[in-house]
C-alpha positions as CSV (number, residue, x, y, z in Angstrom):
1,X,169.2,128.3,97.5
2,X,170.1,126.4,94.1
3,X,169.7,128.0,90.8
4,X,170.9,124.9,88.4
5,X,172.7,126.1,85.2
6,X,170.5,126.7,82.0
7,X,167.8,129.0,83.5
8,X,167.6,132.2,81.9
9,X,166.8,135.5,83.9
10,X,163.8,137.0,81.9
11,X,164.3,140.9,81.4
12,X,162.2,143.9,80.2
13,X,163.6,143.8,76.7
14,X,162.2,140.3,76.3
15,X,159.0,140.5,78.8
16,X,158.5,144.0,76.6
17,X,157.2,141.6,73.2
18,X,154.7,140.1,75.4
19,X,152.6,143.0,76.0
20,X,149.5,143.8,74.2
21,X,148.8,147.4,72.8
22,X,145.4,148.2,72.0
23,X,144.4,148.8,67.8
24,X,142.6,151.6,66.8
25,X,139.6,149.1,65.5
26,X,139.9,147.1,69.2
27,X,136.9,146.7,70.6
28,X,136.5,145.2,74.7
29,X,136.3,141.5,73.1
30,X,139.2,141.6,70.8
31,X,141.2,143.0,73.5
32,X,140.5,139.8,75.6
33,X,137.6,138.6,78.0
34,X,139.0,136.6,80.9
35,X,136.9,134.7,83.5
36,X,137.5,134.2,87.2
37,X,136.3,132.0,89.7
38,X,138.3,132.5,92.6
39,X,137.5,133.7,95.9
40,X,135.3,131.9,98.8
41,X,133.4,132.9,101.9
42,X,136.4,132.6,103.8
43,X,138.7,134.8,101.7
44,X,136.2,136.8,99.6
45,X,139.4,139.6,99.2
46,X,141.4,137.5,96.9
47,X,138.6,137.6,94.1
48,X,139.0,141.9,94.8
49,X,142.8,141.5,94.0
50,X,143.0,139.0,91.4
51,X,140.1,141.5,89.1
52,X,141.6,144.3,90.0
53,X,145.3,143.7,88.8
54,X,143.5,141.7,85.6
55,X,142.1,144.8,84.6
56,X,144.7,146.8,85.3
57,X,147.0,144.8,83.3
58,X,144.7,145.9,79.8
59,X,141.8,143.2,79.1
60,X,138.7,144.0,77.3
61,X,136.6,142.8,80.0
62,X,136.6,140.4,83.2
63,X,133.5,138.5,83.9
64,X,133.2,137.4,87.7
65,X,131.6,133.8,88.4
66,X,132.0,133.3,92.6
67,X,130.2,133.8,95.8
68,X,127.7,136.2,96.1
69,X,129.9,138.5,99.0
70,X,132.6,138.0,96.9
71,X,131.1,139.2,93.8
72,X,129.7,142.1,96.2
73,X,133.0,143.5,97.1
74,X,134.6,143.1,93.2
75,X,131.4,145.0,91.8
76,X,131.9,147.7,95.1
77,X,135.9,148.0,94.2
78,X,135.9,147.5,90.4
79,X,131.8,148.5,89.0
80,X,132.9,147.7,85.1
81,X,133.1,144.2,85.8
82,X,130.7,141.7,84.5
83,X,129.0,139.4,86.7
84,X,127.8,136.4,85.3
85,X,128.2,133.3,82.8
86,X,129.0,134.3,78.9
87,X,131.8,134.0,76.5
88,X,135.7,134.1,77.8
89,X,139.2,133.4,76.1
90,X,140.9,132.4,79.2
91,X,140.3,131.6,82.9
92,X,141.9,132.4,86.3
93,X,140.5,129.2,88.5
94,X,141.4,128.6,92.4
95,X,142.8,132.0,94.3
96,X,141.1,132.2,97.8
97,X,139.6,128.6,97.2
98,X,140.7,125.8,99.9
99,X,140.2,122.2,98.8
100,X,139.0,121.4,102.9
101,X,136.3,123.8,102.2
102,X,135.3,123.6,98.7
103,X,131.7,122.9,97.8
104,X,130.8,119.9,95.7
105,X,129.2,122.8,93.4
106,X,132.5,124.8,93.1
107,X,133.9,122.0,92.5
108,X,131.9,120.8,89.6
109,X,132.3,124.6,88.0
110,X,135.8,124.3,88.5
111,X,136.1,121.0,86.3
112,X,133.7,122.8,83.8
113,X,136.0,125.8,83.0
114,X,139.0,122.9,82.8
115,X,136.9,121.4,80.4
116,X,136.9,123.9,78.2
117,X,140.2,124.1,76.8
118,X,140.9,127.7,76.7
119,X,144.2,129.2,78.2
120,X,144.2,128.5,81.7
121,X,145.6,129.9,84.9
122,X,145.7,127.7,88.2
123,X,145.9,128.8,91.7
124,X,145.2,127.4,95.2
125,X,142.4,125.5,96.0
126,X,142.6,124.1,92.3
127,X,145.7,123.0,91.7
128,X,144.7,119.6,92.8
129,X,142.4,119.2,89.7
130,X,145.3,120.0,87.6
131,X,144.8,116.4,85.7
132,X,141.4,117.7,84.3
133,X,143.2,120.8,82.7
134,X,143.3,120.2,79.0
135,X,143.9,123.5,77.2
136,X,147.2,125.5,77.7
137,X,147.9,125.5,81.6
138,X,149.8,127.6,83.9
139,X,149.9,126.5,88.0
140,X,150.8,128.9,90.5
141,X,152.0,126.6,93.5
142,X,154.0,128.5,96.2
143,X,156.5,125.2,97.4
144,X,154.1,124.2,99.8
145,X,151.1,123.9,97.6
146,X,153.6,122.2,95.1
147,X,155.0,119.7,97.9
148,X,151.0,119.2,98.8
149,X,150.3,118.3,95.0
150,X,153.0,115.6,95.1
151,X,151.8,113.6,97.6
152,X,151.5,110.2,96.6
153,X,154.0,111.0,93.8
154,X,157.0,108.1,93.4
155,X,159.1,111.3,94.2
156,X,157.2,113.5,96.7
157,X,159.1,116.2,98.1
158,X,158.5,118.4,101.3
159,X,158.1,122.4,101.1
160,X,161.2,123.1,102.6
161,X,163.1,120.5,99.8
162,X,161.2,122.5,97.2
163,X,162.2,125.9,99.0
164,X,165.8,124.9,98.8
165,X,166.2,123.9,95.4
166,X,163.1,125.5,93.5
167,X,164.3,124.9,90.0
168,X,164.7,120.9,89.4
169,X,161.5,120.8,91.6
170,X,159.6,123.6,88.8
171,X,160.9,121.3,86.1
172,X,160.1,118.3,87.6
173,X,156.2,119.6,88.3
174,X,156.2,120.4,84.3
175,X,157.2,117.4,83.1
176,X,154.7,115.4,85.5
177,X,152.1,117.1,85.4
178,X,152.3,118.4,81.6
179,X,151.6,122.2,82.7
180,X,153.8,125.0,82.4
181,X,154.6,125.7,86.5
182,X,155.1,129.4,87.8
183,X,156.8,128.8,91.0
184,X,156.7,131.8,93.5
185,X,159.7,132.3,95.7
186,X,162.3,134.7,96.5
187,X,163.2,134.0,93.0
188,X,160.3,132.8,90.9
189,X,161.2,130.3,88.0
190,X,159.3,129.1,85.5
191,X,159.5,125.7,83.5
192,X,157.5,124.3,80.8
193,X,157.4,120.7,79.8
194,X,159.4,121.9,76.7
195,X,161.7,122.6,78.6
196,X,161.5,126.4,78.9
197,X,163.5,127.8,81.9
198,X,163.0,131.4,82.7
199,X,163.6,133.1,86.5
200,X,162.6,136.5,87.6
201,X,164.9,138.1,90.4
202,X,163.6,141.7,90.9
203,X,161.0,141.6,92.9
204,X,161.3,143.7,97.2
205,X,161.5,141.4,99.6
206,X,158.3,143.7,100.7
207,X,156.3,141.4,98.1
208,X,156.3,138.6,100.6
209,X,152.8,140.2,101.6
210,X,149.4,138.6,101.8
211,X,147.4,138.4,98.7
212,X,150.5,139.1,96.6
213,X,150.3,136.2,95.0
214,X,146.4,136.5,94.1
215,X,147.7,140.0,92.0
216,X,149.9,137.9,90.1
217,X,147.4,135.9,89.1
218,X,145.2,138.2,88.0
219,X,148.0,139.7,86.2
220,X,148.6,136.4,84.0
221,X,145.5,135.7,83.8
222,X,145.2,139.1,81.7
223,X,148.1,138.0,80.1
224,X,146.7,134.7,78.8
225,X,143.0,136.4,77.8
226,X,144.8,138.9,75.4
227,X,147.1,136.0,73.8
228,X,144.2,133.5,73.2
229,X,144.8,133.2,69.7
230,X,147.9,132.8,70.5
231,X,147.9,130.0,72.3
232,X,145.5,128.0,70.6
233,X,148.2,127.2,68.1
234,X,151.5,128.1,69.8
235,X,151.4,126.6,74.1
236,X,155.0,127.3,74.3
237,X,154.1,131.0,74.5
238,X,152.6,129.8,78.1
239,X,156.6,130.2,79.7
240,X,157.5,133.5,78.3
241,X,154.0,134.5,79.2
242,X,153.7,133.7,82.8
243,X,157.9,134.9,83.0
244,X,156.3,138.5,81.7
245,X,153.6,138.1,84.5
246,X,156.1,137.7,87.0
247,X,158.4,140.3,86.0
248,X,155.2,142.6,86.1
249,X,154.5,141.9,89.2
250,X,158.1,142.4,90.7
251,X,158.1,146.0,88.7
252,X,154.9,146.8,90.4
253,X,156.2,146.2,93.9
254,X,159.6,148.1,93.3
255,X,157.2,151.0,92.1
256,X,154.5,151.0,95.0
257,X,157.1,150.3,97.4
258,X,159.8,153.0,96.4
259,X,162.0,151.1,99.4
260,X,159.2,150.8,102.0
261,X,155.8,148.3,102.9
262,X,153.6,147.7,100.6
263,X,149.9,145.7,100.6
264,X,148.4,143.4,97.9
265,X,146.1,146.3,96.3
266,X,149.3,149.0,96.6
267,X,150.7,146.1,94.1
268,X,147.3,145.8,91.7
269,X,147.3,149.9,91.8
270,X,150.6,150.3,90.0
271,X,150.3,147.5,87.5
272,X,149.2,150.3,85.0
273,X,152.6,152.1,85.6
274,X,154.8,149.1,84.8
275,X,153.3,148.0,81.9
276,X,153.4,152.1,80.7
277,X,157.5,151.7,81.9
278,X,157.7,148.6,80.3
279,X,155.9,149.2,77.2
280,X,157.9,152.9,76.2
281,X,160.7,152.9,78.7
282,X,161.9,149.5,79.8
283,X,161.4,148.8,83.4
284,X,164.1,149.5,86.2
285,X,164.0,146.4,88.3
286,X,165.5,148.0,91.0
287,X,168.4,146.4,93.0
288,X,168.8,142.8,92.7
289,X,168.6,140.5,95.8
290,X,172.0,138.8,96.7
291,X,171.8,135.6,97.4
């Protein structure tokens, strides 16, 4: 694998800024409402992980807008969500969605919540509406959903080209498609059209686990809600931001893995404890990969 000069590793001392503490005159709005459509009769679970490791992460509240099994088993795993239209300051559109299978109806909600302009995060089976995005934007592609997206590009490149040499293909994404782009990988690297280059390296290889990447979403998509204001005025807070997600993430595997397997939810679960490292300790990334 390829790591091009000029990409900085993003640490704990940096990630640590990026972390919202709770005021004494908070209340669940101030601290950030984010919304989530994600999740589909076929894979009603990612809609569990992606709420569970948002609120985990420290929101005000999550409001759930997705099928009705889906909302089911959120409301049976996490009861203080919200079900239902109302105000958010951010959205986390497209985990467990597949564009083969998505309704003309989810479709049209999708492009709604787009429409709206507030800090967005894009996953799966929305990353191909990507052009109706027009507030701050984060996609999520793993390199085959990014090879899928540049189809019928000038430069289209396969998942294994984007496997091999993740980095000029995350900067290439962010400059086409005018989106910040969290790439997952062994190494996850993050470029912004700005030219932000940030990579996170401390993640188990036990994170290669279904629905892993669903948590992370949820985890940026918390990320995003509590920085609204934020990033009305300041997008280039979308990089360090989705880096900090990232490096959450990795921290919560080392911790629920302690060196052996690990599931999606044993991810979600120990969010709280890296942020609480994070936030008054710094977090121990544990051994990094050699590659």
């Amino acid at each position: 694998m390829v790591k091009p000069r000029g990409w900085l590793e993003w640490e704990a001392e940096q990630a640590r800024d990026w972390i919202s503490r709770p005021q004494a005159g908070d209340d669940k709005y101030s601290r950030g409402v984010l919304g989530v459509r994600t999740g589909s009769k076929d894979y009603p679970g990612a809609a569990v992980l992606g709420v569970d490791a948002a609120v985990r992460t420290g929101l005000g509240m999550v409001r759930y807008l997705g099928p009705r099994r889906a909302a089911t088993l959120v409301l049976q795993r996490r009861p203080e969500i919200v079900i239902g239209p109302g105000r958010v300051q951010a959205w986390l559109l497209g985990s467990g969605i597949t564009t083969t299978t998505r309704t003309d109806a989810v479709t049209t909600a999708l492009q709604h919540a787009l429409a709206e302009g507030l800090p967005t995060v894009i996953d799966a089976g929305a990353l191909d509406l990507v052009s109706r995005a027009i507030g701050p934007t984060v996609i999520t592609p793993h390199a085959g959903e990014l090879a899928a997206m540049l189809e019928g590009e000038a430069k289209p490149g396969s998942a294994s080209q984007i496997a091999a040499n993740p980095g000029e293909w995350a900067i290439r994404a962010a400059r086409l498609f005018d989106v910040t782009v969290l790439l997952k990988g062994a190494v996850t690297h993050v470029a912004s059209p700005a030219g932000a280059r940030l990579t996170v390296s401390t993640g188990p290889a036990w994170l290669a686990t279904a629905g892993s990447g669903d948590v992370l979403g949820g985890i940026l998509g918390a990320l995003l809600a509590t920085h609204s204001d934020q990033l009305e005025t300041d997008a280039a807070s979308l990089a360090p931001l989705a880096a900090t997600a990232a490096l959450l993430h990795a921290a919560a595997a080392n911790l629920a893995s302690a060196g052996g397997p690990i599931a999606a939810l044993d991810i979600a679960d120990a969010v709280p404890r890296a942020v609480a490292a994070l936030l008054d300790h710094g977090v121990d990334p544990g051994p990094r990969p050699t590659r």
